[in-house]
N, C-alpha and C positions, 0 to 999 in steps of 0.2 A: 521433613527435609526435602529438599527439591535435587531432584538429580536427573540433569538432563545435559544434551552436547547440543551445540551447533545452532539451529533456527530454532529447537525449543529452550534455551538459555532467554533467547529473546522471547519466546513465548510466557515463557515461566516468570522473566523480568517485566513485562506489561498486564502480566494477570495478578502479580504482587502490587504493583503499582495502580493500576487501575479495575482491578477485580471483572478483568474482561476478557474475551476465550479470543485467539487468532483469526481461526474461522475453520472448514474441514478441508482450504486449499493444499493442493499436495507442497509437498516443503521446497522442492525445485521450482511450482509455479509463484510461492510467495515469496523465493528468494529473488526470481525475476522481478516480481510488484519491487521489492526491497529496493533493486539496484539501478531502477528508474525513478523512483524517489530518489535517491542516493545521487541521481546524474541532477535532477533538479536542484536538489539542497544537501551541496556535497558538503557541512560542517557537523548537517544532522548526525546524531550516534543510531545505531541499531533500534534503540529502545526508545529513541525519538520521534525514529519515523512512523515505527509501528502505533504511534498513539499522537502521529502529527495532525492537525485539520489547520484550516483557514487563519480561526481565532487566535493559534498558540503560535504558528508562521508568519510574521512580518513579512519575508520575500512571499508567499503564496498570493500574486495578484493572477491578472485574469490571462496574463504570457505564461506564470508559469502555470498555471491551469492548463490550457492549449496542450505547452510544452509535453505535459506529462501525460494528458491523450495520446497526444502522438506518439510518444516513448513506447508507451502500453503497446498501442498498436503494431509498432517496428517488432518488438519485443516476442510477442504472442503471436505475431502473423493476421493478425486479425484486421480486419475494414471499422474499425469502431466507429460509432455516430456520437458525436459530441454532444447530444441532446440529450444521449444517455447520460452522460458524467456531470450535466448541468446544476445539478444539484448534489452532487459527491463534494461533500465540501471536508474530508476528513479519509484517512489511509483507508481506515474500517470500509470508510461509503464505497470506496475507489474499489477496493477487496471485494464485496460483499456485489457491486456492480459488475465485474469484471467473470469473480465465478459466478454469476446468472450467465453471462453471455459465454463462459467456457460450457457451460453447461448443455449448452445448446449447439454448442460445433459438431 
């Protein structure tokens, strides 16, 4: 039985669904990642975003790509290089790209 509150509901709801872990971002940095997605694709649900990429998003062209650099960026305080995200073509890549470069502040 899954018993969880809050970011891990959605955690617990995409590891049911797609038998795949979050990632070890703290839950405020991924509720940030959440809510710039969210500003991009505000019909997305929770559990949409967190298992959204390119293929499954119709609006995901190359504006909202940009878009959601910049978002990160605003968001995080960070200088992001868009060469980084060049190939994040899914929430995970965007996640898993973003804490590499937390990693390193």
């Amino acid at each position: 039985m899954w018993r969880t509150t809050g970011v891990d509901d959605a955690r617990a709801e995409v590891v049911r669904a797609h038998g795949i872990l979050v990632s070890n971002m703290r839950d405020e940095q991924l509720e940030k990642l959440v809510g710039c997605f969210k500003k991009v694709f505000p019909n997305l649900s929770r559990a949409d975003i967190l298992s959204a990429s390119q293929e499954s998003i119709s609006a995901w062209d190359s504006i909202a790509h940009v878009t959601l650099i910049s978002l990160i960026g605003e968001a995080f305080g960070l200088d992001l290089d868009f060469e980084d995200f060049e190939e994040a073509t899914s929430f995970a890549a965007f996640r898993d790209v973003l804490s590499a470069r937390l990693a390193n502040v």
